[in-house]
Steps between C-alpha positions, in 0.01 A plus 500: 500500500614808397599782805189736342243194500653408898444891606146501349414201685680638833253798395173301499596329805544824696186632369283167572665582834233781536322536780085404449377814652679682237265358257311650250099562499290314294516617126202724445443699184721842519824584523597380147282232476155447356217240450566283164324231424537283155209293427497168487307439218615842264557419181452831348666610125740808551914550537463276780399239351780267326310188396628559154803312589268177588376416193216220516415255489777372663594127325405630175847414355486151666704366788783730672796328429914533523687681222869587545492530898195713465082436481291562171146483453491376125811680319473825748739533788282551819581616875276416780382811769332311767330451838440253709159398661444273839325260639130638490525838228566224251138416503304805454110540379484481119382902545791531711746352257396711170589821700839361612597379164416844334695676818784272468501562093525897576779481711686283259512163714492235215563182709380375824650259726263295699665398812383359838193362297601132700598621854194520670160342456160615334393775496823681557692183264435312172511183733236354710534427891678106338771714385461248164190613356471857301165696584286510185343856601852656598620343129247690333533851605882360439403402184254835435827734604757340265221565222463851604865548483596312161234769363682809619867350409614371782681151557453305795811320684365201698626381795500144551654433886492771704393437886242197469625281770469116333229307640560230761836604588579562876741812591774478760670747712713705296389393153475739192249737432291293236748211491702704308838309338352173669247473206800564219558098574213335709316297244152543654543901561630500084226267405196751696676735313453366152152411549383853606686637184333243321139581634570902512714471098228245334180705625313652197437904588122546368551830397826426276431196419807345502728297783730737689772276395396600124403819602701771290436780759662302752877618489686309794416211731749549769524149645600560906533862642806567706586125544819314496698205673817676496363840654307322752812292599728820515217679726503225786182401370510092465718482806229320754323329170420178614455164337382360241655873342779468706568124416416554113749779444799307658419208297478696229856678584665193528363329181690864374818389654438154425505584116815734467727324772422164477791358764483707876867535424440703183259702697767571801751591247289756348366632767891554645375365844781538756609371810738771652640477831418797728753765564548757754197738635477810253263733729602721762256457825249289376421434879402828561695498839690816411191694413403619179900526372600392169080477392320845294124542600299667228191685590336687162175600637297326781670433839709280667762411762776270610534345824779248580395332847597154565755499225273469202363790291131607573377735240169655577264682203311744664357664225451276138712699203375605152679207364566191702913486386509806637570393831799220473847446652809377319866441506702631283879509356487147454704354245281242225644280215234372283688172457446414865252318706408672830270424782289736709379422805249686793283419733182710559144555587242785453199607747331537160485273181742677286648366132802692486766498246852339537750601239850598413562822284717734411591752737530810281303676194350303328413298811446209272369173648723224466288243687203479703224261663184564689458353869224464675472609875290443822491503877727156527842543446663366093792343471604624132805345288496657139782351274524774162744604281472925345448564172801671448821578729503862694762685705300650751148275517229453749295289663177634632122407653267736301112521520443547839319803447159375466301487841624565872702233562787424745780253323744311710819396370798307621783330344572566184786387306647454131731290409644437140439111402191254547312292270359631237223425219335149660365442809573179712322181344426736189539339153426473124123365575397709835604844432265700663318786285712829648313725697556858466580573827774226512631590108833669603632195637522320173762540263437735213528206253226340733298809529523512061380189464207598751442800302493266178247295628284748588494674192461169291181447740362804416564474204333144422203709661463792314567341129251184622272807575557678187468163313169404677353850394635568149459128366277337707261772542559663207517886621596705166638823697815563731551309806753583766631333805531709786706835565880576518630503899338179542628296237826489296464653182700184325182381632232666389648635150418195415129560508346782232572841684665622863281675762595744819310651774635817704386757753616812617477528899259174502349543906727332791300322660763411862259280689224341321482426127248793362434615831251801368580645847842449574737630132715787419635652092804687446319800348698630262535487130687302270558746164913593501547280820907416502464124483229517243219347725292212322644534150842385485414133681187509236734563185761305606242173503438528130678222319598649148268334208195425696175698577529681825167561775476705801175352555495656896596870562425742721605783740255420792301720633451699726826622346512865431683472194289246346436691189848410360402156492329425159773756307817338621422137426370647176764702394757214641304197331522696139866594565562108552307405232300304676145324405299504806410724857235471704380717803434343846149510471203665408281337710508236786120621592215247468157529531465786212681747694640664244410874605645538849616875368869460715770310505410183647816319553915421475466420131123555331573787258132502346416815732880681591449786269815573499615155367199463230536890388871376387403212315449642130868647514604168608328347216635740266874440607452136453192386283578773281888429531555879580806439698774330284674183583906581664733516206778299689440140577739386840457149506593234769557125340580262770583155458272203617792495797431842613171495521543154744747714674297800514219299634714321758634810686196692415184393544205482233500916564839560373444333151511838311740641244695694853613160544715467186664877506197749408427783713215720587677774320460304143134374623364830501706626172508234272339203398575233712458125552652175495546299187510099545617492096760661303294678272582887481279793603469830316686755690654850461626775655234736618474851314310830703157407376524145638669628826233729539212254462541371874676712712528339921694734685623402849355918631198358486286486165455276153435730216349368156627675205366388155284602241165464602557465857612727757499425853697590840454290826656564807640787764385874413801627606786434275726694260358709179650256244491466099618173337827601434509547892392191624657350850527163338369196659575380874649869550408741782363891522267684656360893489182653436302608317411243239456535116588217282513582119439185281505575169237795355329430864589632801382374881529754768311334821434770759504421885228214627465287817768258464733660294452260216284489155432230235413714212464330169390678129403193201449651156169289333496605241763644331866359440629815799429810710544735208228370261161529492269246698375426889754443791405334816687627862509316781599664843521297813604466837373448819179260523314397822120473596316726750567379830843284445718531763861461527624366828819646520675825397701290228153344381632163508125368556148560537427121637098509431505849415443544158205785557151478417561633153448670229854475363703792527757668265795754504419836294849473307601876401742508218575669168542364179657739208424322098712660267205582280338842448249613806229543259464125376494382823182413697487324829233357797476312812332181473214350703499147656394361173790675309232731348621856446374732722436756224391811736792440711779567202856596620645799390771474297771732461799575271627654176578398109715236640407300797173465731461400864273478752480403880357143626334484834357842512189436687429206191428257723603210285756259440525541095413773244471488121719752289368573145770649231339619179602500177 
């Protein structure tokens, strides 16, 4: 992490620090904000209104399918905008549906994703109470919806596992959220799966009249969402999984073993197991009876003391941290060869169950991790022995406990010593025959050529899953469109490349929830905003997923509210996705709501976009950037192409979230200025060096703000208060700078946003009609900020949460004052506030000043509205 990105976080920390009295009031129209409400069932013609990029039907030009890395519909290359709906808004009245499908249409959403249709039962789920047996009512207003849609343009992307728990199948203490990874290889779980695909794939829609699996306005079937073996094993999630799973995957590792070593001495060879003598005691003190000497205690946030009674170290948390490795102790100057065997061993106990983290690392920037386990402790004392070897040699290492930052806790420890030698690789009475399947916890003390062949085998499983999947829904179900595995941070893209497309999901400041898994009580945001942040936020890990040559998803994104800066969200991923080229986003949702609540009139929720004005208002720029391909793709191509060793090795010391191109040599830098991926081929990728125009296309400047730059789209996003600037000024990317006022000139437009509540604007300008901002034709501005609801309240001076808060409603917006200069004469320029409906409010023109060469006028002066329409004449 970069020293900005660590000071803005030691920022956020100080100001969640706040004290609650110093809390805002509940919002309440005034002071810069007013009532604004879009409708949920507007579909009204006018600049607004952008459903000329979702032509219809949709499926008209037959089945979506793969073209050189990228979607077509018939011979035309196509891009998916799209939402997601949940659980019970995917079943809406048929009266209900027409009006969303003609909203949706307007705001230029051409595909939706139905997720969460299996996770709970009727009338909330597709599924009855059996969990086996889809509703026939709930598949009709299904059915009804996906007509509505296919009418208006717009795809649907069906979801086949989601949450539906599989019938007849016990949990245990500690098991997966929806058996997750456990059904990549059970043969029941993958056989329930199959037959609802078949049942849901082979039903006949009435009002199409044709099979979904034929159905041409069906683009994707996404076969399990957010599922994989190897994520779930790298997350401590299979270690308590009990038998028959537990007994199945270990003969199933061993028939692995079986097959590539054949002889146990083949097998010990490979895996270099050892049998080192011990040598003399490396660590100063581990007894503890001098004190704390020769041992560093770290305390980052949170609190904490040491105590050294009785000999042994007692180290109390008093208060939990922010982060649970926040609070850890270590040893350092230690001298590691990565050739070497050594053993580690402690005794402890802890008043409170606590998994902490055991691990050796470097002891010095980059404080790179070299080896680690996780270890369970309670009330009784643990003997622990830990035989490991680094991953590579260090002058001046560490060994540390980490993660004890959780939960009050006191942590006893005595005894602790490390030796170089022991055995290492097999267990006693361990041979070719009754390896058993490595836990994650227990990983680091198996040889790396151990811990490869572990990652091999995982990745083969998942891999017989996800092409048996494919298979089963391609061939023997016959589905025509796209079909895609799951998404990238949960399996290895070697993996799923080998399906027809690559999916993501991201968020920007999801909720912490420290206690209770969505606790709607008990949860905190970092409120602040992503556009120009140092590290990039969400976009780098995002871009760095793509692998070169395939269609690339975001099918989840978001920037959860109650986030203040939530109207950057649909015009970052937007601008981003078209700068990467890539074929698919999808917002985080539009609705979650059953029942036909559809017109709550406020913000509802962390992700439900349908009513944030503020999000919606800035969804017909986003189109434009990326339906309408306004932002151009990055001229220079910086592309990763590891070897099918480094990605084992990758995986190995990195977990299924540190698959991305940053672990073959790309940085964040080249994510957010070129395009960027990793390429599992040789072939070449068009790349060259950028000129001005391209540079100025996508601007992220580490001040604070993203400027847009091209033809027929202008936009700035970010802080209010940074330099005047012109192109051939620009602080390039990841620099610094800060002043005030603000005016950013880009191109024949200028953006000069005046003072507001937070200090920050998202103020967007989309030419519709013609080819720039000097000829004739309608313009559509967007100005946003703030967004709330009458009677949210923030908890805390930092607004970190509301908890239940979220106001009685309706929704309320920021009035964002700016100016915006054209360089077009005064007197061929007309412009007006729009209503909720993006209907002009013709009595209610602004005035418009200038000369012979340029116009302006203000935004925000007592409009009242989030977008206006500007009129140049011929």
């Amino acid at each position: 992490m970069s020293r900005a990105a660590v000071a803005a976080v030691a920022l956020v920390l100080g100001a969640a620090s706040a004290r609650a009295e110093d809390a805002p009031p509940p919002l309440k129209a005034g002071d810069g904000l007013f009532p604004f409400v879009l409708p949920w069932d507007d579909a009204s013609p006018g600049v607004a209104n952008v459903a000329g990029l979702v032509p219809g039907p949709a499926g008209e030009a037959g089945p979506i399918r793969v073209e050189g890395g990228h979607f077509y519909a018939g011979d035309r290359r196509i891009r998916f905008l799209g939402v997601n709906l949940c659980f019970g808004a995917n079943f809406p009245t048929h009266a209900a549906a027409d009006k969303i499908a003609a909203r949706m249409a307007k705001f230029g959403i051409n595909c939706v994703r139905f997720h969460h249709m299996d996770t709970s039962a009727s009338p909330s789920g597709l599924v009855k109470a059996d969990r086996k047996t889809i509703d026939p009512e709930r598949l009709e207003r299904l059915d009804y919806l996906i007509a509505a849609l296919k009418k208006r343009g717009i795809y649907a992307n069906l979801n086949l596992h989601v949450g539906r728990k599989y019938p007849d199948v016990p949990d245990w203490p500690g098991a997966p959220g929806y058996f997750k990874g456990v059904d990549n290889f059970d043969a029941a779980m993958i056989r329930s799966q199959k037959d609802y695909a078949r049942a849901l794939l082979h039903h006949v829609n009435p009002y199409t009249k044709s099979r979904y699996a034929d159905e041409p306005a069906v683009a994707i079937v996404e076969i399990n969402n957010e599922n994989a073996l190897f994520n779930e094993w790298s997350g401590d999630g299979l270690e308590t999984m009990p038998d028959p799973y537990s007994a199945d995957l270990q003969r199933r590792w061993n028939a692995f073993l079986a097959a590539k070593y054949k002889t146990d001495e083949a097998m010990r060879k490979a895996w270099s197991v050892q049998d080192v003598p011990r040598g003399a005691e490396i660590l100063k003190n581990g007894s503890f009876d001098k004190g704390g000497e020769g041992w560093a205690f770290e305390q980052h946030s949170g609190k904490a003391r040491q105590d050294f009674d009785g000999g042994r170290l007692k180290l109390t948390v008093e208060e939990p941290a922010e982060q649970s490795w926040h609070i850890q102790f270590n040893q350092p100057g230690l001298k590691l060869l990565a050739d070497t065997p050594y053993t580690l061993r402690l005794r402890a106990r802890s008043s409170e169950p606590v998994r902490a983290s055991i691990n050796a690392m470097q002891a010095h920037e980059p404080w790179k991790q070299l080896w680690s386990v996780q270890q369970e402790f309670t009330p009784e004392w643990k003997d622990v022995e830990l035989t490991f070897r680094v991953a590579e040699a260090d002058e001046n290492g560490r060994v540390s406990i980490s993660g004890l930052g959780g939960s009050k806790l006191t942590l006893e420890v005595d005894d602790v010593s490390l030796t170089p030698g022991g055995v290492m690789g097999l267990r006693p009475g361990e041979a070719l025959g009754s390896i058993p399947w490595f836990r994650h916890r227990e990983f680091g003390v198996r040889t790396p050529e151990a811990q490869s062949d572990w990652i091999r085998f995982l990745w083969e499983l998942e891999d017989e899953y996800w092409s048996g999947m494919h298979k089963h829904v391609k061939t023997d179900l016959g589905v025509k469109c796209v079909v895609l595995g799951t998404q990238m941070g949960w399996s290895p893209a070697p993996v799923q490349a080998k399906l027809d497309a690559i999916d993501s999901h991201a968020y920007w400041q999801h909720p912490d929830f420290p206690r209770k898994p969505w606790d709607q009580d008990d949860w905190t945001i970092q409120n602040i905003p992503m556009a120009g942040r140092p590290d990039g936020g969400t976009l780098p890990r995002l871009g760095l997923s793509r692998v070169v040559g395939k269609p690339f998803l975001c099918t989840e994104y978001n920037h959860s509210a109650p986030n203040t800066y939530g109207a950057e969200t649909a015009l970052l991923i937007a601008a981003y996705a078209a700068r990467q080229d890539w074929d698919g986003i999808f917002l985080f949702a539009y609705s979650h709501r059953g029942d036909d609540d559809w017109g709550p009139g406020k913000i509802t929720s962390f992700f439900d976009i349908d009513q944030h004005p503020a999000k919606m208002a800035t969804l017909p720029a986003a189109a434009a950037m990326f339906l309408r391909g306004d932002v151009p793709r990055a001229a220079k191509a910086s592309i990763a192409r590891p070897k099918a060793d480094d990605w084992i090795e990758a995986g190995r010391l990195r977990g299924a979230w540190g698959l991305g191109g940053g672990a073959f040599g790309l940085t964040d830098e080249q994510a957010l200025m070129d395009y960027v991926g990793v390429a599992l081929d040789d072939k070449a990728v068009p790349s060259k060096e950028p000129d001005e125009r391209d540079s100025r296309a996508f601007i992220w400047n580490a001040a604070g703000y993203v400027a847009i730059d091209t033809p027929r789209t202008k936009a700035y996003i970010g802080n209010t208060t940074i330099p005047n600037f012109r192109p051939k000024t620009w602080l390039g990317p990841l620099t610094g700078g800060s002043a005030r006022p603000a005016s950013a000139t880009l191109g024949d437009v200028t953006i000069r946003p005046l003072r507001n509540r937070r200090e920050w604007a998202a103020i967007t300008l989309t030419a519709l009609d013609g080819p720039d901002f000097r000829s004739p034709g309608r313009i559509l501005v967007t100005a946003t900020g703030d967004a709330g609801n009458v009677g949210m309240k923030w908890h805390d001076a930092a607004r970190t949460t509301i908890g239940r808060d979220w106001g009685e409603g309706p929704s309320l917006v920021e009035d964002v004052r700016a100016i915006i200069t054209l360089a077009v004469p005064s007197a061929k320029v007309r412009a007006w506030p729009l209503d909720e409906r993006g209907r002009r409010r013709d009595r209610e023109p602004l005035e418009v000043e200038g000369d012979a060469k340029s116009a302006w006028f203000e935004l925000g002066k007592g409009s009242k509205t989030l977008w206006y329409e500007i009129e140049i004449a011929r």
